[in-house]
KEZAVEX-580477 format. One record per atom (N, C-alpha, C): residue number from 1; residue in three letters; atom name; x, y, z. Coordinates in steps of 0.001 Angstrom, whole numbers, plus 524288, in hexadecimal, padded with zeros to 5 digits. Each point is the difference from the previous one (the first is absolute). Layout:
BEGIN
> NUM  ala  CA  X  Y  Z
...
% end
This chain:
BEGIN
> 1  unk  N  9D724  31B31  0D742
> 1  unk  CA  7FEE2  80486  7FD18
> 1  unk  C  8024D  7FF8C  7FA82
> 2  unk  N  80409  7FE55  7FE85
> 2  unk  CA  801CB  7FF75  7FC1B
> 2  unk  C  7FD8C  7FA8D  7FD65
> 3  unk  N  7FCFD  7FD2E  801E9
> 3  unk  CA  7FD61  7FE42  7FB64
> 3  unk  C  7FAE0  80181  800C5
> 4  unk  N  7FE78  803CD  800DD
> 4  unk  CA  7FAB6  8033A  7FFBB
> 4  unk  C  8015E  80332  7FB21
> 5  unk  N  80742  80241  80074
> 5  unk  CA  801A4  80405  7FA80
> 5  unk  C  80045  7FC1B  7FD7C
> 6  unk  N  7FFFE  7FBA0  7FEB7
> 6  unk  CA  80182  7FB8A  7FBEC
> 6  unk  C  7F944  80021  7FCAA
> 7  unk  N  7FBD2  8000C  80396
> 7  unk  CA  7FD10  7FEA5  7FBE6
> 7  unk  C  7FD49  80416  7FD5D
> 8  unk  N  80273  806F1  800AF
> 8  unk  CA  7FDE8  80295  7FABA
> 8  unk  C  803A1  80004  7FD20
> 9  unk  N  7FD96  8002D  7FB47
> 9  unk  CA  80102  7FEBC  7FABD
> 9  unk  C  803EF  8043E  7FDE1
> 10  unk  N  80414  7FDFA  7FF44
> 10  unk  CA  805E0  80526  7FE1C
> 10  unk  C  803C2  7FEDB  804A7
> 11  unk  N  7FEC5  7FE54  804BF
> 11  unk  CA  8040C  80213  80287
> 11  unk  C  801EE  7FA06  80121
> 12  unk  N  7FED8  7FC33  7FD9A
> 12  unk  CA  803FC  7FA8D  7FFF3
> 12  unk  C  8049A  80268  7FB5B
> 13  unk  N  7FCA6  8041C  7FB69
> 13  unk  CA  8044D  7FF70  7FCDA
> 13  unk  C  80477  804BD  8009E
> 14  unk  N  7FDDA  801F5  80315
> 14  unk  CA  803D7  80559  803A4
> 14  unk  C  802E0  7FE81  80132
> 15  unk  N  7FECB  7FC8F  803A1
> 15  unk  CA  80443  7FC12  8047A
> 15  unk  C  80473  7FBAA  7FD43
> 16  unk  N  7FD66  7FF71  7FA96
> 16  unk  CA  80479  7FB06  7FC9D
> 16  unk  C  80304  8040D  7FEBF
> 17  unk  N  7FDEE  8048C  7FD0D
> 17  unk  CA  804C5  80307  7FD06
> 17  unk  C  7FF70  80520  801A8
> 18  unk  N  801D1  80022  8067F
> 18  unk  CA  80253  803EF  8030C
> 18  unk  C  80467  8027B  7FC89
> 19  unk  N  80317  7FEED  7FE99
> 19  unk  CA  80449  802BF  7FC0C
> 19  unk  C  7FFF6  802A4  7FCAA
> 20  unk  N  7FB7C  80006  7FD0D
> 20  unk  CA  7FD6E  8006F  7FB0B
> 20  unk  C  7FCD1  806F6  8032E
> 21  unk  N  7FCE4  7FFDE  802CC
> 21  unk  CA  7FD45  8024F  800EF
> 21  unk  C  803F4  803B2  80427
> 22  unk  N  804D7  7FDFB  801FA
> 22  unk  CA  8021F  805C7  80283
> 22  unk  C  8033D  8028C  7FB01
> 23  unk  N  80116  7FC70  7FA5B
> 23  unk  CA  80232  80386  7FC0D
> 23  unk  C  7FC3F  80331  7FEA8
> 24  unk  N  7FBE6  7FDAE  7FE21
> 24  unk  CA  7FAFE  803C1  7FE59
> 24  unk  C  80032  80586  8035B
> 25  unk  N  7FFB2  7FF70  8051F
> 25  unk  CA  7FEEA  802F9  802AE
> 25  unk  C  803DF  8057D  7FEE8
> 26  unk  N  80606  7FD02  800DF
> 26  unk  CA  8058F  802EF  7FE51
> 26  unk  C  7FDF5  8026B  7FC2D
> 27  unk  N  7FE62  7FDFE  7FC47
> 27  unk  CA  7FF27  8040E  7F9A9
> 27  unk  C  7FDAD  80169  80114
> 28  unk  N  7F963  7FF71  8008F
> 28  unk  CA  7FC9F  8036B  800E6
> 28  unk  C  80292  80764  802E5
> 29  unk  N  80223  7FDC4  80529
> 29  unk  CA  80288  804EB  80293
> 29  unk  C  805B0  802BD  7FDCC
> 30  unk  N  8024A  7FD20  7FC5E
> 30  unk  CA  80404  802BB  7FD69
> 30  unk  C  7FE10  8048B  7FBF1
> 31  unk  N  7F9EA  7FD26  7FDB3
> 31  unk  CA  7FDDF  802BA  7FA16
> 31  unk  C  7FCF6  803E8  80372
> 32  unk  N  7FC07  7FFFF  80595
> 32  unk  CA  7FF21  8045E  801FE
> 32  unk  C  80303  80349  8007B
> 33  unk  N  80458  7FDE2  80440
> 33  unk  CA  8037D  8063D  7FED1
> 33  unk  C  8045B  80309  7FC0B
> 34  unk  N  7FE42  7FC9A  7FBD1
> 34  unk  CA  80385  80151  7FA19
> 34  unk  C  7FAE3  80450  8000A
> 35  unk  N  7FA4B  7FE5E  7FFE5
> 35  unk  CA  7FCB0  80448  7FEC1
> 35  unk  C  7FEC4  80432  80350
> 36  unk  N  80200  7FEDE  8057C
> 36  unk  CA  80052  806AE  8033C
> 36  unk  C  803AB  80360  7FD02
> 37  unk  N  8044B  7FC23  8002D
> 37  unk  CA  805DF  80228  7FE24
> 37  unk  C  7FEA0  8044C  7FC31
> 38  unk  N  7FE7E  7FEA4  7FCC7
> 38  unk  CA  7FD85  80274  7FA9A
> 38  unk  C  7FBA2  80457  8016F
> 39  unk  N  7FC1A  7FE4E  803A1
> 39  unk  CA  7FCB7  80517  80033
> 39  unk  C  8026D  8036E  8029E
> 40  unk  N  802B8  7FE27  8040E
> 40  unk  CA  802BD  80562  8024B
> 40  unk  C  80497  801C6  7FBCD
> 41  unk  N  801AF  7FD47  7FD04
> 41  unk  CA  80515  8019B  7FCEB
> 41  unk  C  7FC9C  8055D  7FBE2
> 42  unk  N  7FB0C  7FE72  7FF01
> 42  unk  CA  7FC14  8040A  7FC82
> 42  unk  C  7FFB8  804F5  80434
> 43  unk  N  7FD84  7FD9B  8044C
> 43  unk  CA  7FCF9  80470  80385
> 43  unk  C  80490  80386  80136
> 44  unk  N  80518  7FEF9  80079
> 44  unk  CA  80662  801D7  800B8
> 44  unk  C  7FEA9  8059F  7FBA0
> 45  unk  N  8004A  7FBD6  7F9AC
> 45  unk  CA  800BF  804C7  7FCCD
> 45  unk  C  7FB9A  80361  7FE39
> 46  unk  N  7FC23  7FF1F  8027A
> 46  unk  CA  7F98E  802E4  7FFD2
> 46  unk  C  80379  803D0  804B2
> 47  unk  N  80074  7FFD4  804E7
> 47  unk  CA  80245  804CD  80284
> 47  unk  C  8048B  80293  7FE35
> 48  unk  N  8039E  7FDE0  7FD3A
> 48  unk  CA  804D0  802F6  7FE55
> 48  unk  C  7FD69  803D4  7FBF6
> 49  unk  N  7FA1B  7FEB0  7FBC3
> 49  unk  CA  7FF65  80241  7FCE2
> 49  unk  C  7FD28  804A9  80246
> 50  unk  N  7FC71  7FE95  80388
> 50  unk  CA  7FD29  803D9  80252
> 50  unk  C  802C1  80470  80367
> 51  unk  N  8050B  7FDEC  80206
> 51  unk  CA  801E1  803F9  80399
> 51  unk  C  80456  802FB  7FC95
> 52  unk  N  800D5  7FDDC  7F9C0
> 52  unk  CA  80205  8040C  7FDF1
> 52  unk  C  7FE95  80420  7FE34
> 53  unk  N  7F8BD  7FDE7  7FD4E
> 53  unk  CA  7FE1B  803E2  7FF2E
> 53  unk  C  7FEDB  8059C  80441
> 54  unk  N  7FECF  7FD59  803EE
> 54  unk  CA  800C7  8022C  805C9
> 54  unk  C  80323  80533  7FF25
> 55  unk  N  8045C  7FDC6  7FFA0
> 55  unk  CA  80573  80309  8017A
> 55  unk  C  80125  8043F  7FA5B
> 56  unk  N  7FD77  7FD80  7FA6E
> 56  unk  CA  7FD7F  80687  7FDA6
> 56  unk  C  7FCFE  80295  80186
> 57  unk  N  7FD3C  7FE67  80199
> 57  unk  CA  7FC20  8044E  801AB
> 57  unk  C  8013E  80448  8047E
> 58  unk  N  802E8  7FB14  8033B
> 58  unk  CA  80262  8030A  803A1
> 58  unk  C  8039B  803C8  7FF34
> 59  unk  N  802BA  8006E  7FBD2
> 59  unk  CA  80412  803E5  7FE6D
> 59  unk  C  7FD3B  803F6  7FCB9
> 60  unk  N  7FC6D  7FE97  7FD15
> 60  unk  CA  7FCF3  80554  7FE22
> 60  unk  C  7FC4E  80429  80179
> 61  unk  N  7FD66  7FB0D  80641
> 61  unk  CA  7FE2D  804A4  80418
> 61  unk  C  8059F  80385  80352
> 62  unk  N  80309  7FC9E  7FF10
> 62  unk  CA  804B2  804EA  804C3
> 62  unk  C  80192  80451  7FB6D
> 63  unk  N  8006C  7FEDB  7FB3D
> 63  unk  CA  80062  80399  7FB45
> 63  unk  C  7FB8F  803DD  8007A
> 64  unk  N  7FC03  7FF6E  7FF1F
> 64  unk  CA  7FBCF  801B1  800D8
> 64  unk  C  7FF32  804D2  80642
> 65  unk  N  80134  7FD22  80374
> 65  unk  CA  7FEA0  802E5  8048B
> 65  unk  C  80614  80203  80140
> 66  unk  N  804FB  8001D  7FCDE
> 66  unk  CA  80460  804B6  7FFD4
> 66  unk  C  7FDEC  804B9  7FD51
> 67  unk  N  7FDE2  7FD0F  7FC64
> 67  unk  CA  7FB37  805C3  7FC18
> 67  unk  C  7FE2A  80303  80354
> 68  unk  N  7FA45  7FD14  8024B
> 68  unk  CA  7FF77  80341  80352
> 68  unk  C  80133  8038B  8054E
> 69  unk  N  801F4  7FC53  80152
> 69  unk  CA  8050C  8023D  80362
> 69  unk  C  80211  806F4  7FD99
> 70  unk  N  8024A  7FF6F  7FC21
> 70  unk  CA  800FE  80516  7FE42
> 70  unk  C  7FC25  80333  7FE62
> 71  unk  N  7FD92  7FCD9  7FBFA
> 71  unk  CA  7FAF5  8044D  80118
> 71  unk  C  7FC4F  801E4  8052A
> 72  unk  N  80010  7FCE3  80208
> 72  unk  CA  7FD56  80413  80514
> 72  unk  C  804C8  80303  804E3
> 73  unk  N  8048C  80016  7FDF4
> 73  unk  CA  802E7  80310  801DF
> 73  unk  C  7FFFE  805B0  7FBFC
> 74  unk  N  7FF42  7FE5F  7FC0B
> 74  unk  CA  7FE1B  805A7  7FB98
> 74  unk  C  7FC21  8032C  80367
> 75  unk  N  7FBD3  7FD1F  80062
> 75  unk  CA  7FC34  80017  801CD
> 75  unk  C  7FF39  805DD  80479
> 76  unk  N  80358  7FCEB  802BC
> 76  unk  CA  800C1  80099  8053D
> 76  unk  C  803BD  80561  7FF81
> 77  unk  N  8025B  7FF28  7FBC0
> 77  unk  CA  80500  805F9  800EA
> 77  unk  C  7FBDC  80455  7FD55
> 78  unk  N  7FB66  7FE83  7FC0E
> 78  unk  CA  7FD3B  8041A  7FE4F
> 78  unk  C  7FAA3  80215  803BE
> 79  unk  N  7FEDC  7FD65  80438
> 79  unk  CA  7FD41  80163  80377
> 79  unk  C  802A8  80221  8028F
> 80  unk  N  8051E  80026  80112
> 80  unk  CA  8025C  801DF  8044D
> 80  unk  C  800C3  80794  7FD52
> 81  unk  N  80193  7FE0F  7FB13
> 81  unk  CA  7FFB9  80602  7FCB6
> 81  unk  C  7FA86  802C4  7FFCB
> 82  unk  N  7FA07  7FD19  80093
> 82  unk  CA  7FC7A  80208  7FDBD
> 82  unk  C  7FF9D  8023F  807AB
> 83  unk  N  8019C  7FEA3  8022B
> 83  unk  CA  7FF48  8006B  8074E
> 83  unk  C  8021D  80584  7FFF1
> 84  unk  N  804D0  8008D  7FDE8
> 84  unk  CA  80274  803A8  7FF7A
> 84  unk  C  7FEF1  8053C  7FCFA
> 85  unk  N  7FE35  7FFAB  7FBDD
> 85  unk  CA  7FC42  80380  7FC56
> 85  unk  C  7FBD5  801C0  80331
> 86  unk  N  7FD50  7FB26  803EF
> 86  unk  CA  7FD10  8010F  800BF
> 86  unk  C  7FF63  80475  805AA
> 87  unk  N  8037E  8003C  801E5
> 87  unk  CA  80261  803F9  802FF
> 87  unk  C  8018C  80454  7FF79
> 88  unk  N  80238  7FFE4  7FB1D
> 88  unk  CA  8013F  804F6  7FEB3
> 88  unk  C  7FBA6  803F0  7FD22
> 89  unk  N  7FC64  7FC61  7FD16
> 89  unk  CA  7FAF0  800CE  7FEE0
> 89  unk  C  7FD4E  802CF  80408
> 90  unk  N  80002  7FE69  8055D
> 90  unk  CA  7FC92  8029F  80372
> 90  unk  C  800DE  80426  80216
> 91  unk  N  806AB  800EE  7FFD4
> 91  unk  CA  80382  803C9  801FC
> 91  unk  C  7FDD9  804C7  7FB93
> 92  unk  N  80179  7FEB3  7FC0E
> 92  unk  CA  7FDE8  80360  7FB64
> 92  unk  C  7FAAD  802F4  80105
> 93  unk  N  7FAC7  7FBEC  7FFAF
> 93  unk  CA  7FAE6  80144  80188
> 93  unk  C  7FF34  803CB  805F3
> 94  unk  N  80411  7FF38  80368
> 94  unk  CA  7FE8E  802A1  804F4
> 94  unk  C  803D2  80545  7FE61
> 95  unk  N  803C4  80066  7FCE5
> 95  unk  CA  8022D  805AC  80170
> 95  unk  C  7FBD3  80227  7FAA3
> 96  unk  N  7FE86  7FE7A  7FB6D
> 96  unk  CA  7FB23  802E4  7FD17
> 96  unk  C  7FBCD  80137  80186
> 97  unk  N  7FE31  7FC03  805CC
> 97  unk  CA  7FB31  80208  8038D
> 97  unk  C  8027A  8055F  8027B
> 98  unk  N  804C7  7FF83  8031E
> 98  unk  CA  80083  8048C  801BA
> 98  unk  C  8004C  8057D  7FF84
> 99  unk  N  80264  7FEAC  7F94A
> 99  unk  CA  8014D  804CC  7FD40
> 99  unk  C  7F9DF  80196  7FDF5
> 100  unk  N  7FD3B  7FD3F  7FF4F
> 100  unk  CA  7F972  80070  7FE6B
> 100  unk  C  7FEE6  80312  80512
> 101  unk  N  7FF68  7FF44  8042B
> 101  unk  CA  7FE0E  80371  804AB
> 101  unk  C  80175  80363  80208
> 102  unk  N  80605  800E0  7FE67
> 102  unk  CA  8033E  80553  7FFF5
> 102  unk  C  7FC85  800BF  7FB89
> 103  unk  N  8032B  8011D  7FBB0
> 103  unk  CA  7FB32  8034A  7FB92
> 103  unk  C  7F944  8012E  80148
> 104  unk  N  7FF07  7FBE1  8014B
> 104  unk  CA  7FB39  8012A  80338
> 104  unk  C  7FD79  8043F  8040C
> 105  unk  N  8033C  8000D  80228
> 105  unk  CA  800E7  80538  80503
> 105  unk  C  801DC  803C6  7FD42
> 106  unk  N  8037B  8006E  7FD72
> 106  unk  CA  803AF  804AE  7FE1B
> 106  unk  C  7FAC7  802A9  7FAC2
> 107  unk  N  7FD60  7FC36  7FDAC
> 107  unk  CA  7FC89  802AB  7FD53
> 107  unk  C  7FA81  8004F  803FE
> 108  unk  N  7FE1C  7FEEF  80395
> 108  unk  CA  7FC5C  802D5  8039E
> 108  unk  C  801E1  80597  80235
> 109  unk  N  804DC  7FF70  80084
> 109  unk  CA  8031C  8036F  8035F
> 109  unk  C  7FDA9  80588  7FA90
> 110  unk  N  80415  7FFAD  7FCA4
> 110  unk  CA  7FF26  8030B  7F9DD
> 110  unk  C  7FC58  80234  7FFCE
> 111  unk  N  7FACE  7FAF8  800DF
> 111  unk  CA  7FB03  8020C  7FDC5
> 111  unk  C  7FC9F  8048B  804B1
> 112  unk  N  80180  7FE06  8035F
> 112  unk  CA  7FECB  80395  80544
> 112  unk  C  8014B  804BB  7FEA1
> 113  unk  N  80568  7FFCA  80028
> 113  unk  CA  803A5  80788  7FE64
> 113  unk  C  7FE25  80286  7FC5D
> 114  unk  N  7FE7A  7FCC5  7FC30
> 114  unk  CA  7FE52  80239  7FA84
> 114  unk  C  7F99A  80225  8019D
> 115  unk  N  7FD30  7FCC1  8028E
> 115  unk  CA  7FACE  801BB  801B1
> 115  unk  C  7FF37  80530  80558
> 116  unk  N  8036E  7FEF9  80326
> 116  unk  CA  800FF  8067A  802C5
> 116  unk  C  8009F  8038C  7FC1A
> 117  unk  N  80401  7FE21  7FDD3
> 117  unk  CA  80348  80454  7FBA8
> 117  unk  C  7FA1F  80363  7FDA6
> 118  unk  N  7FD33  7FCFD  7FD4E
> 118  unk  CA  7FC19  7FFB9  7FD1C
> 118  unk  C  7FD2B  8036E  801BA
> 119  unk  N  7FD8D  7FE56  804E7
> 119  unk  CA  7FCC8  803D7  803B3
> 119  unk  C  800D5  80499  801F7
> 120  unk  N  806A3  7FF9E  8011C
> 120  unk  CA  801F0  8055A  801B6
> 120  unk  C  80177  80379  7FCB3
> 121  unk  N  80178  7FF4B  7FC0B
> 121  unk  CA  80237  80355  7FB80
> 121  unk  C  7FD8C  800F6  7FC55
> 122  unk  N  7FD70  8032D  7FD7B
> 122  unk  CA  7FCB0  80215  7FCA8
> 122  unk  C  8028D  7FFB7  7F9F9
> 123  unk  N  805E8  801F8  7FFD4
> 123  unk  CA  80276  7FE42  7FC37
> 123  unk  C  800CD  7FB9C  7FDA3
> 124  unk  N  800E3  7FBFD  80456
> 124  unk  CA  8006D  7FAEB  7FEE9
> 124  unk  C  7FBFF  7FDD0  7FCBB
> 125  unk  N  7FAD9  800C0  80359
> 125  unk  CA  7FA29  7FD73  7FF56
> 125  unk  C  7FE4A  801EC  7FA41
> 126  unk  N  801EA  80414  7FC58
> 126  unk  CA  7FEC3  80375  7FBC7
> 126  unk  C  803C8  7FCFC  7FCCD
> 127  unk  N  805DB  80075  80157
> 127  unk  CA  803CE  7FB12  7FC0C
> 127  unk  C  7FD3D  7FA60  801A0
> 128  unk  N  7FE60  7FDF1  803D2
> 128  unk  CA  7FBCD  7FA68  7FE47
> 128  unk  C  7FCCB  7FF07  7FCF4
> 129  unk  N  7FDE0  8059D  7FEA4
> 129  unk  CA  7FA89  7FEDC  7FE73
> 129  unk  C  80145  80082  7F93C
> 130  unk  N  803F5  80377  7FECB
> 130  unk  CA  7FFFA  800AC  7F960
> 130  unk  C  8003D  7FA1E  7FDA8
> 131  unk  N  7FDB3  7FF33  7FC73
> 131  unk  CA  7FF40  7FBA9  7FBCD
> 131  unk  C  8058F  7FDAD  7FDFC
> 132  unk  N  800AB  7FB5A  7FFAB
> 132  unk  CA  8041F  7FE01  7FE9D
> 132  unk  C  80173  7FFCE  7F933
> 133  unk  N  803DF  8024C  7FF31
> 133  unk  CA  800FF  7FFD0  7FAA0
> 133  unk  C  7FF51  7FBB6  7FA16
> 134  unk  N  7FCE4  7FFB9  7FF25
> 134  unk  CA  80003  7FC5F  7FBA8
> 134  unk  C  8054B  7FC02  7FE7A
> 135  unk  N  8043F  80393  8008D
> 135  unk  CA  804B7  7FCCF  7FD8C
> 135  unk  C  801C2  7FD30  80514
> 136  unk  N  7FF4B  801C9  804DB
> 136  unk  CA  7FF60  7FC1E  80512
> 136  unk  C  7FD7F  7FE45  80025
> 137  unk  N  7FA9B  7FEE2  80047
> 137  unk  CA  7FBF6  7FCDB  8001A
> 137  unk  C  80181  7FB62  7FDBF
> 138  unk  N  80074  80039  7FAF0
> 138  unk  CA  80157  7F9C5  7FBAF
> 138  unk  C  804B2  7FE49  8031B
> 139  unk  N  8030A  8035F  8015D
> 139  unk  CA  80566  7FBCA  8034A
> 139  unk  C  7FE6B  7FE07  804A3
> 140  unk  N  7FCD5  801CE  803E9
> 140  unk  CA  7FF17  7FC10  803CD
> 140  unk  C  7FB0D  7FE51  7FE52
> 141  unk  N  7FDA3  7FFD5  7FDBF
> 141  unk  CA  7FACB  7FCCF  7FF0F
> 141  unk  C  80108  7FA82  7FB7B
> 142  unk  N  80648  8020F  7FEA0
> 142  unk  CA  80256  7F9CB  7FAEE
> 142  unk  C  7FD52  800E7  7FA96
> 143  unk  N  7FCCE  80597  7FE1E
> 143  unk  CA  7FDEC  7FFBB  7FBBD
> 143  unk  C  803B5  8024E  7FD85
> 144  unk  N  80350  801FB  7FFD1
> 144  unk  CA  8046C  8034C  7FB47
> 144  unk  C  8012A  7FCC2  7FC6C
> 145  unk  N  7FF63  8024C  7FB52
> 145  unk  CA  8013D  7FDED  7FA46
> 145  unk  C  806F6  8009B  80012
> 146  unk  N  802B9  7FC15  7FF23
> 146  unk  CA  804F3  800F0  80112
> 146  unk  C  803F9  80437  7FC50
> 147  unk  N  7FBE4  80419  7FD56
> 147  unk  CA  802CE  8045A  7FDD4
> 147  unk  C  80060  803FD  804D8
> 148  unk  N  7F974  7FEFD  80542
> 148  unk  CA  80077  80373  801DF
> 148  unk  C  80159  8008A  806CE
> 149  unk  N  803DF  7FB03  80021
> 149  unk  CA  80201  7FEAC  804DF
> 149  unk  C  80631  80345  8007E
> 150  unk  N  8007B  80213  7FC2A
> 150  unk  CA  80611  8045F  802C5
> 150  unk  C  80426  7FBE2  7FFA6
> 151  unk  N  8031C  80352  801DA
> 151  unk  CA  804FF  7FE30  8019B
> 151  unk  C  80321  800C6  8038A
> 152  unk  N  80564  7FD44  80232
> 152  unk  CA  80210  80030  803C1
> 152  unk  C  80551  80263  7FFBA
> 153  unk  N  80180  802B4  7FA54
> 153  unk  CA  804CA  8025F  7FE9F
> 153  unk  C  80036  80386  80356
> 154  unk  N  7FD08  802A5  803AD
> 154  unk  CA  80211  80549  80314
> 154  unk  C  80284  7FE33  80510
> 155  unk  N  7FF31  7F945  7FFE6
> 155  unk  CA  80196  7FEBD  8061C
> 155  unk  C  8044B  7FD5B  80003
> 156  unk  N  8041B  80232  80265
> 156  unk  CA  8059A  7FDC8  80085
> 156  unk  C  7FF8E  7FBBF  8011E
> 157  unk  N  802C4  7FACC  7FC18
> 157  unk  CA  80100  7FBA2  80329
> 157  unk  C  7FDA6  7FB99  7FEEC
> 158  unk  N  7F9F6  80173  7FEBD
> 158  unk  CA  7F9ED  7FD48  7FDDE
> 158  unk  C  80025  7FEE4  7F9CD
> 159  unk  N  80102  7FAA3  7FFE3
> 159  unk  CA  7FDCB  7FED2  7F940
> 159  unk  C  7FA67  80071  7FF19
> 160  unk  N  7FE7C  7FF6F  7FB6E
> 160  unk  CA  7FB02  7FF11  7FD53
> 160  unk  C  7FCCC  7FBB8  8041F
> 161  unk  N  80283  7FC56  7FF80
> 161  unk  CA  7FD65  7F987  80151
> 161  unk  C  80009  80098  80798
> 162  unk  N  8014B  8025E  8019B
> 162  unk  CA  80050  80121  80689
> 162  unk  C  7FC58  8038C  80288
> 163  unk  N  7FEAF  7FD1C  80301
> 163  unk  CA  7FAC9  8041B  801C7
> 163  unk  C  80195  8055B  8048A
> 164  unk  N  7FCBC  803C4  800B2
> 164  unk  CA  7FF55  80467  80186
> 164  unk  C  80037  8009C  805B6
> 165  unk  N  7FCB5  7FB99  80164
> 165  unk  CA  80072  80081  805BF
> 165  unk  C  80255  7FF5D  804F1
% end
C-alpha cells in the first residue's frame, strides 16, 4: 500500500519533508486560532457594547415606569375621590327627589283645601275672583321696571339684594 501512496504525485514529497509540513501545519493552526482569538475578542466587545446600551435603556424604562407608577397612583387616589363625590352626589339627588315629592303632596294637599275652600265659601270664591293688581302682576310676571319693584325697608332683617321669600 505504501507504494501505491508513493506513486501520486506530492506525496513522495510529503513523505521526504514530513517536518516541514507538521511546521506548516503548527502555523497554519497557531494563525487560525490567533484569528478566533480575535473574532471572539471583537464579538466579546460587540456584547459589552450592546449590553451597555441595554442597561440604559434599561434604567430609563424603570425611570419611566416609577413615573408611572405614581402617576397612576394619582390616578387612582382621584377616582377614588370622584367614587366618593360620586356618592354623595346621589345622596344629594335622592334627598332633593324626596323633598320634590313632599312638596309635591303638600302642594296637591294645598291645592285640594284651597279648591273645597273655593266651593264652599262664597267669600273666599269672590276674594279669588278680584283681578290682580297691576303693581303685583309685573312682580310675579318679572316685568317691573326697577323704579317699580318696591322695597324691602319695612322688613326686619331683609337687605335690598335678599329675596322675599
Amino acid at each position: 500500500m505504501l507504494n501505491l501512496l508513493s506513486k501520486i504525485p506530492g506525496v513522495s514529497w510529503v513523505t521526504g519533508n514530513f517536518r516541514l509540513v507538521i511546521e506548516y501545519a503548527l502555523i497554519g493552526t497557531v494563525v487560525t486560532l490567533a484569528g478566533v482569538a480575535v473574532a471572539l475578542w471583537g464579538a466579546k466587545k460587540n456584547t459589552e457594547i450592546v449590553l451597555s446600551k441595554t442597561e440604559t435603556r434599561l434604567t430609563g424604562t424603570e425611570a419611566r415606569m416609577t413615573t408611572l407608577e405614581s402617576v397612576n397612583q394619582a390616578h387612582e387616589a382621584t377616582i377614588k375621590d370622584l367614587k366618593d363625590l360620586r356618592g354623595q352626589d346621589a345622596k344629594a339627588l335622592d334627598g332633593l327627589l324626596n323633598d320634590y315629592k313632599l312638596l309635591a303632596e303638600s302642594d296637591t294637599k294645598v291645592r285640594t283645601r284651597l279648591h273645597n275652600l273655593e266651593t264652599s265659601n262664597e267669600n273666599v270664591r269672590n276674594y279669588l275672583n278680584l283681578p290682580v293688581p297691576a303693581q303685583l302682576d309685573c312682580l310675579l310676571n318679572d316685568t317691573c321696571t326697577p323704579a317699580n319693584q318696591g322695597s324691602n325697608k319695612d322688613r326686619a332683617g331683609k337687605t335690598s339684594g335678599q329675596s322675599t321669600r
